[in-house]
N, CA, C and O of each residue as an XYZ file, in Angstrom:
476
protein
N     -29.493    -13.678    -91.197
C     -28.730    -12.468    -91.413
C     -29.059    -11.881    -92.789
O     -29.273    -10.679    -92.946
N     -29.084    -12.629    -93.611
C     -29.269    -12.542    -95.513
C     -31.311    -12.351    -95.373
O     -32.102    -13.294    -95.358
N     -31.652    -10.906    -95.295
C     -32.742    -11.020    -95.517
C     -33.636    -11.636    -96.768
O     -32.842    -12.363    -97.366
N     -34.839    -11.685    -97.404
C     -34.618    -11.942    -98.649
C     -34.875    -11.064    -99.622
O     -34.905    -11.254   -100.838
N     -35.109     -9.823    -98.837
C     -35.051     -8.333    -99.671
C     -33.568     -8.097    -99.676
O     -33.470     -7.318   -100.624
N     -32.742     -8.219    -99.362
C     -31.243     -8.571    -99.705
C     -30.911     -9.592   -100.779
O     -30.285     -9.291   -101.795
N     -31.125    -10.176   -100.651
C     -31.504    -11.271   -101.064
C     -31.638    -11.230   -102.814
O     -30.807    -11.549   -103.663
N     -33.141    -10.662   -102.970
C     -33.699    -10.540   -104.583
C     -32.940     -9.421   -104.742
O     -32.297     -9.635   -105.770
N     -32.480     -7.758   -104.079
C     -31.942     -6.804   -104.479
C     -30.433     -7.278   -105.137
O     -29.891     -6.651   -106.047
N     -30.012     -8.178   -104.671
C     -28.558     -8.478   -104.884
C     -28.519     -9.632   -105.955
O     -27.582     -9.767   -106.742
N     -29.723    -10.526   -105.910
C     -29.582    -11.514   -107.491
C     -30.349    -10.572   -108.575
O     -30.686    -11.219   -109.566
N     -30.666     -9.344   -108.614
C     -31.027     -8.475   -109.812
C     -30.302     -8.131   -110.331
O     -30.292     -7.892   -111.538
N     -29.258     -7.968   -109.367
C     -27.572     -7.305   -109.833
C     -26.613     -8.638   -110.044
O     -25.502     -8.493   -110.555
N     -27.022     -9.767   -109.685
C     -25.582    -10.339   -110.787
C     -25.533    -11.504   -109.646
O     -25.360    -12.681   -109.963
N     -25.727    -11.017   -108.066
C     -24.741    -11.104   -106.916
C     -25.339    -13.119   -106.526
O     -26.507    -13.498   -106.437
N     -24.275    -13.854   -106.403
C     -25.116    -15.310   -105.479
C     -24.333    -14.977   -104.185
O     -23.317    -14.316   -103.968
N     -25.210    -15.701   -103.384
C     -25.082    -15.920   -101.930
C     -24.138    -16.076   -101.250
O     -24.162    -15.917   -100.029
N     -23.210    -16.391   -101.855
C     -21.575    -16.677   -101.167
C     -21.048    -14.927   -101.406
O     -20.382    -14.138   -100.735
N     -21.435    -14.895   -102.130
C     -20.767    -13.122   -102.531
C     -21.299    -12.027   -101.646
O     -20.630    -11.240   -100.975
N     -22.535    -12.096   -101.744
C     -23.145    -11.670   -100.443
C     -22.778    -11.452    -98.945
O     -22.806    -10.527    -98.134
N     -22.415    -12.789    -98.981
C     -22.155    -13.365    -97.200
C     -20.366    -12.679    -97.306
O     -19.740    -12.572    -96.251
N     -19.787    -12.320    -98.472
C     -18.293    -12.197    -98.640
C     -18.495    -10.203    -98.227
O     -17.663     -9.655    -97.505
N     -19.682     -9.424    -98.824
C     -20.062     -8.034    -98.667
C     -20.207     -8.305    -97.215
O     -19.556     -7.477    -96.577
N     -20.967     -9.363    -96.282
C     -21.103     -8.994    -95.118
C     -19.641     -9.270    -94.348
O     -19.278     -8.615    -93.371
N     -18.771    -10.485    -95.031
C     -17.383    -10.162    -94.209
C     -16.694     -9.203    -94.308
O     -15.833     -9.083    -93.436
N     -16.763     -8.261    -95.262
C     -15.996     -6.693    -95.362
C     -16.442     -6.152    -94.785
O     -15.793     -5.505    -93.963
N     -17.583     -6.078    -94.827
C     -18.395     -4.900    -93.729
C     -17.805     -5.191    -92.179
O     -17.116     -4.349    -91.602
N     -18.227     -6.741    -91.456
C     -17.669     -6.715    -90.289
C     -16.308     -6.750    -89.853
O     -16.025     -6.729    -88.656
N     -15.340     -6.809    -90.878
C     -13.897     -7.090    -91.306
C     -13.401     -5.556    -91.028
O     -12.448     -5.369    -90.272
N     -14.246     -4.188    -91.819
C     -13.810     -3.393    -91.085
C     -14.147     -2.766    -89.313
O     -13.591     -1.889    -88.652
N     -14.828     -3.313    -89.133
C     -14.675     -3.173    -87.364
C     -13.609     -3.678    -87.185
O     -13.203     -3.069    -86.195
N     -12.665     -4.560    -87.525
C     -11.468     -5.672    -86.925
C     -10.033     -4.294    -86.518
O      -9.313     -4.167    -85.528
N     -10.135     -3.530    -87.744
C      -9.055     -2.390    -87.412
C      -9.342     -1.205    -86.181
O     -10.300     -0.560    -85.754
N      -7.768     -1.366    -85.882
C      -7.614     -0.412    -84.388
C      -8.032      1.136    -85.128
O      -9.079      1.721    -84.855
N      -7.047      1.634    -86.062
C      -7.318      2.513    -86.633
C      -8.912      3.127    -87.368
O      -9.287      4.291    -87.229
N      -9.631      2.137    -88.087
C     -10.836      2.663    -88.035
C     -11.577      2.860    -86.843
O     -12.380      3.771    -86.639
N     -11.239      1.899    -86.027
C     -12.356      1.484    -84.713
C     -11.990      3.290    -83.766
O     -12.845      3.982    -83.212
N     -10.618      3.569    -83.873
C     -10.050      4.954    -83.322
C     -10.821      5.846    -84.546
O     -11.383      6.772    -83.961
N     -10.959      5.900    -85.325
C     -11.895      7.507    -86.205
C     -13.596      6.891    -85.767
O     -14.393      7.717    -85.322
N     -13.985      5.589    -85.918
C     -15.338      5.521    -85.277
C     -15.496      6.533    -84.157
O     -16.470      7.164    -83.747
N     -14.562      6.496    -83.892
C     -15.080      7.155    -81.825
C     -14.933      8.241    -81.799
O     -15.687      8.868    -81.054
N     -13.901      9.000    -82.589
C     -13.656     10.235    -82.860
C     -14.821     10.764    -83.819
O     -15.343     11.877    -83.883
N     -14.971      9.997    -84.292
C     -16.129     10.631    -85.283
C     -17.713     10.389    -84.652
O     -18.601     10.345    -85.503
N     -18.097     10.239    -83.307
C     -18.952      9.781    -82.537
C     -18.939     11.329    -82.059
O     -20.116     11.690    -82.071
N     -18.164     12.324    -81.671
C     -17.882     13.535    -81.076
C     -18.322     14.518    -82.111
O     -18.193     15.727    -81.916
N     -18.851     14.017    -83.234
C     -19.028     15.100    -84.747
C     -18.521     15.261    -85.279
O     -17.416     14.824    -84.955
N     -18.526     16.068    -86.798
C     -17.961     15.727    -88.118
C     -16.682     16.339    -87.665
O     -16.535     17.029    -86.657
N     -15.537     15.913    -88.762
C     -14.413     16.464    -88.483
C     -13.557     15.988    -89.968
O     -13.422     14.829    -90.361
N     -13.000     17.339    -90.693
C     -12.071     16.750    -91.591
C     -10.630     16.116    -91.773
O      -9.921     16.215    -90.772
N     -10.262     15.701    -92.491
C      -9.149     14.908    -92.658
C      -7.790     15.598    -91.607
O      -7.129     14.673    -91.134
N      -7.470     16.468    -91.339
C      -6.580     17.058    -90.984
C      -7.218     17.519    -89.404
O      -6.536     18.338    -88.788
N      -8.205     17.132    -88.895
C      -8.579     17.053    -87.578
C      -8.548     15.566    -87.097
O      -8.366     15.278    -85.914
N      -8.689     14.871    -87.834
C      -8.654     13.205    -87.735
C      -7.533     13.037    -87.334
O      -7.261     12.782    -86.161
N      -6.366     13.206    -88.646
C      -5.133     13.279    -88.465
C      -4.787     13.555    -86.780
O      -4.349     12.747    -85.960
N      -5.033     14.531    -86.653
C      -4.342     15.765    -85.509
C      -5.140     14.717    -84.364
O      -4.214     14.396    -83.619
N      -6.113     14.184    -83.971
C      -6.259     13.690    -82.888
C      -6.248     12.295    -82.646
O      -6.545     11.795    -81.561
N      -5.756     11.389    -84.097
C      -5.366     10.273    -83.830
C      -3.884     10.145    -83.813
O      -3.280      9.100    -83.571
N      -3.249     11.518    -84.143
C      -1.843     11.653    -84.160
C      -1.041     10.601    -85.433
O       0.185     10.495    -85.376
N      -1.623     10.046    -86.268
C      -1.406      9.348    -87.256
C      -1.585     10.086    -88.562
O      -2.464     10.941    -88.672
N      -0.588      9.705    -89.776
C      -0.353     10.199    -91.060
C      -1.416     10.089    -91.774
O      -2.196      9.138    -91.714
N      -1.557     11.427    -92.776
C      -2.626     11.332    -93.653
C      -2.840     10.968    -94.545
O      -3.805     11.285    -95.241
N      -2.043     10.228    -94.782
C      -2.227      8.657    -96.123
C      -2.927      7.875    -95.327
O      -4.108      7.772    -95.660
N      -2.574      7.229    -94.296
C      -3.290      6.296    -93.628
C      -4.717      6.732    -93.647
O      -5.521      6.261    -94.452
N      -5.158      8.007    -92.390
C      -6.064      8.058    -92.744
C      -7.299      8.430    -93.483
O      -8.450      8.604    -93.085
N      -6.728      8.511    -94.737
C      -7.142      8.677    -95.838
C      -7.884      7.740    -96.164
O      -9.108      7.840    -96.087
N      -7.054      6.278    -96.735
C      -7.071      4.976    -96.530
C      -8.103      4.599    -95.937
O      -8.966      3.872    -96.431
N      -8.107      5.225    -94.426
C      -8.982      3.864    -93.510
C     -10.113      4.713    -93.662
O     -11.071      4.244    -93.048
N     -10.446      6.086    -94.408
C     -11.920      7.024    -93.993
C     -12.160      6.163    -95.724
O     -13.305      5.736    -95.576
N     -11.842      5.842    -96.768
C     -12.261      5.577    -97.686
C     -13.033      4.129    -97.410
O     -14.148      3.846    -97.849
N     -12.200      3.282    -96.592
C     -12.893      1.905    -96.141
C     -14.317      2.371    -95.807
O     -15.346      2.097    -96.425
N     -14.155      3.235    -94.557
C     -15.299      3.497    -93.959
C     -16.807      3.786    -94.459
O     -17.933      3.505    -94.049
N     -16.162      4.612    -95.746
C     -16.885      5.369    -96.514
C     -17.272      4.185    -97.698
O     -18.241      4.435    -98.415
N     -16.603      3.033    -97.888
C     -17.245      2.159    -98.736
C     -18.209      1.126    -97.798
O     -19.083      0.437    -98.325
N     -18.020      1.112    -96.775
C     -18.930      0.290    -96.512
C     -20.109      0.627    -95.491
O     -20.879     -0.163    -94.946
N     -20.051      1.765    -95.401
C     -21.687      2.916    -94.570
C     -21.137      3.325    -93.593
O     -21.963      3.942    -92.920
N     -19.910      3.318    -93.012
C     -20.113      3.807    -91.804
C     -20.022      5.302    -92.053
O     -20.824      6.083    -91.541
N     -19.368      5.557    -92.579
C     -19.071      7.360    -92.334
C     -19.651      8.084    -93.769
O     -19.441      7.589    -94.876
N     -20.597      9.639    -93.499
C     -20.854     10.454    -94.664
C     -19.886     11.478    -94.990
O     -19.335     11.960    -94.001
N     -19.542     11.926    -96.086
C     -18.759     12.855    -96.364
C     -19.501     13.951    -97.208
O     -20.234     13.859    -98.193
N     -19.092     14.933    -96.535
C     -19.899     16.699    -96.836
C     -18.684     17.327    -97.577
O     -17.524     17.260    -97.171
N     -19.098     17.945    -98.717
C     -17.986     18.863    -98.965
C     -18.456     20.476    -98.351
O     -19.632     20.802    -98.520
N     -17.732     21.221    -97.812
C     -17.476     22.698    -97.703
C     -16.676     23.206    -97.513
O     -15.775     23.148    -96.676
N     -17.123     24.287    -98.968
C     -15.892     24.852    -99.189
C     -14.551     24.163   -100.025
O     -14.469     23.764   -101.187
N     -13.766     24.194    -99.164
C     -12.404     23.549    -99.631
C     -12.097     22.120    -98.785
O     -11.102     21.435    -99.024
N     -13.188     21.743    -97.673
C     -12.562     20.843    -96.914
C     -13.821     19.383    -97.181
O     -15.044     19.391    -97.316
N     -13.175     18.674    -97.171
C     -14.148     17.321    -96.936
C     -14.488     16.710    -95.473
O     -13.611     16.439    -94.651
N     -15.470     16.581    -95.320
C     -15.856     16.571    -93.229
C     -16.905     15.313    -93.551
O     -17.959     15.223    -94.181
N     -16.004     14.316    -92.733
C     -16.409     12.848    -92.455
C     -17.113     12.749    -91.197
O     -16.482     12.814    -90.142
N     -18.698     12.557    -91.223
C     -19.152     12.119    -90.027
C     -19.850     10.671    -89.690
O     -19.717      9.833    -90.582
N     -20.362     10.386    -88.866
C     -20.732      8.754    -88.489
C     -22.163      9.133    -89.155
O     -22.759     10.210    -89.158
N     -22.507      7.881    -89.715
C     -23.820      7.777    -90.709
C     -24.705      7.471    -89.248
O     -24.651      6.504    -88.488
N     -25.356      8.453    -89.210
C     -26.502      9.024    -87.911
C     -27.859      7.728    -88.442
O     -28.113      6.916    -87.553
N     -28.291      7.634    -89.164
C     -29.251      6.531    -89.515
C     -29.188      5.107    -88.810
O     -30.029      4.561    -88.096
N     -27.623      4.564    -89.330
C     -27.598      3.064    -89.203
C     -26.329      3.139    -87.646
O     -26.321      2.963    -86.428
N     -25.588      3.452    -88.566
C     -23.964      3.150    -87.759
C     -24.215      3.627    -85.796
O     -24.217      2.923    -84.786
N     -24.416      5.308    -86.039
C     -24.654      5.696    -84.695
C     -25.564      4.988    -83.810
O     -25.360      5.157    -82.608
N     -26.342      4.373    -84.087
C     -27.568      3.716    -83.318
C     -26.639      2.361    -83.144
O     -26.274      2.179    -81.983
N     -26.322      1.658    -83.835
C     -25.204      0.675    -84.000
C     -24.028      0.942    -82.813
O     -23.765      0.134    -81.922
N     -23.747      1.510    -82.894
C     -22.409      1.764    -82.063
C     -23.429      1.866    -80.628
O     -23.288      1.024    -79.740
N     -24.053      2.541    -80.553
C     -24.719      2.618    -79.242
C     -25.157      1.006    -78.337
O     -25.112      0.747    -77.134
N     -25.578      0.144    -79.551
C     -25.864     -1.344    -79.057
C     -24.656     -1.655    -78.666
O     -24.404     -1.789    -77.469
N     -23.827     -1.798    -79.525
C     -22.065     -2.369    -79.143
C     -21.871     -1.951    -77.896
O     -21.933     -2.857    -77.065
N     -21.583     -0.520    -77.343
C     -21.251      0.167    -76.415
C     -22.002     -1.049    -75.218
O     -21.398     -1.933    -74.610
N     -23.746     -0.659    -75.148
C     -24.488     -1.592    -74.346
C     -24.286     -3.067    -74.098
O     -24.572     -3.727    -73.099
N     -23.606     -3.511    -75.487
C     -22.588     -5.214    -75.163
C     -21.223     -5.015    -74.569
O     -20.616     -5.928    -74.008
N     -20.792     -3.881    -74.699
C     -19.474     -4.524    -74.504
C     -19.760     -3.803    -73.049
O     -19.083     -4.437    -72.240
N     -20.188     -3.171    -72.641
C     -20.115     -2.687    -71.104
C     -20.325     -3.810    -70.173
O     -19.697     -3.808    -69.114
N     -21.202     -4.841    -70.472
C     -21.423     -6.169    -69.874
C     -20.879     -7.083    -69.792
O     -20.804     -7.843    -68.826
N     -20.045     -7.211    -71.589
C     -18.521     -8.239    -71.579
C     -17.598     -7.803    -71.772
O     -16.940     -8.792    -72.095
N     -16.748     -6.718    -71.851
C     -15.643     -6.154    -71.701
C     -14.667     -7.066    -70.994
O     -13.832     -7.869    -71.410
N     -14.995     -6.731    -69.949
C     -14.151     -7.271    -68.358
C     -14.268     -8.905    -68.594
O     -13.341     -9.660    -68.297
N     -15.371     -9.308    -69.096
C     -14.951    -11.007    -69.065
C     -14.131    -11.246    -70.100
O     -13.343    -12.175    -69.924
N     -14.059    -10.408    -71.627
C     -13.663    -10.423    -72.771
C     -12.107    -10.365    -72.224
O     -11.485    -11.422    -72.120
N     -11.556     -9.237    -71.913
C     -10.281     -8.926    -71.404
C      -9.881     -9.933    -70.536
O      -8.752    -10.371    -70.761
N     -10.629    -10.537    -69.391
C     -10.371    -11.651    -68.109
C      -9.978    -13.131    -69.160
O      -9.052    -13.906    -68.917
N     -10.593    -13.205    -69.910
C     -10.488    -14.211    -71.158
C      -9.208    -14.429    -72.134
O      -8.467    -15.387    -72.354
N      -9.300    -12.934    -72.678
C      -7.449    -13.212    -72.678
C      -6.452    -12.969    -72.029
O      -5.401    -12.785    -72.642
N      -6.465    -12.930    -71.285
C      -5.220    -12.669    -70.038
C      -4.995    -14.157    -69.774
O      -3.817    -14.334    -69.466
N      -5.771    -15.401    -69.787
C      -5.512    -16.542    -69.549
C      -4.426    -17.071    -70.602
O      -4.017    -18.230    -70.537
């Protein structure tokens, strides 16, 4: 997982290997929330600012304030300013292509995933 161009980039800066592997549990730590995992998908449909987020997750804008800053610290989402508004979209490079694999796993284990906890 720890390439070793990860690796030397991150002991130039300070970082040992446990710290590292601690950046990759935040990173997958935020997939764990309902609320980000709900603006991922919304934000899969195109950019949209804070007060469209709001409006279609039907949730307060402290929160998601909160959960677009997570997002935004750890790659998933870019933020554009115009104008007067800030417009959060899914980082088209890494994340979107990403989400597309997930989609392709979970369509296959979903139903056993769900059949799994129901026991």
């Amino acid at each position: 997982m720890i390439t070793k161009a990860i690796l030397k980039d991150c002991r130039k800066e300070g970082f040992d290997e446990e710290e590292i592997y601690g950046a990759y549990k935040i990173f997958f730590g935020t997939l764990v929330s309902h609320p980000r995992l709900r603006i991922i998908n919304l934000l899969r449909k195109g950019r949209k600012n804070v007060s469209e987020i709001v409006e279609g997750l039907g949730a307060k804008q402290t929160a998601v304030s909160h959960e677009l800053a997570r997002l935004k610290r750890c790659g998933f989402v870019d933020m554009e300013v115009d104008k007067k508004f800030r417009y959060y979209k899914l980082n088209e490079k890494t994340i979107k292509p990403l989400m597309g694999l997930i989609d392709a796993h979970m369509s296959k284990n979903c139903i056993r995933i769900l059949r799994a906890e129901k026991k």
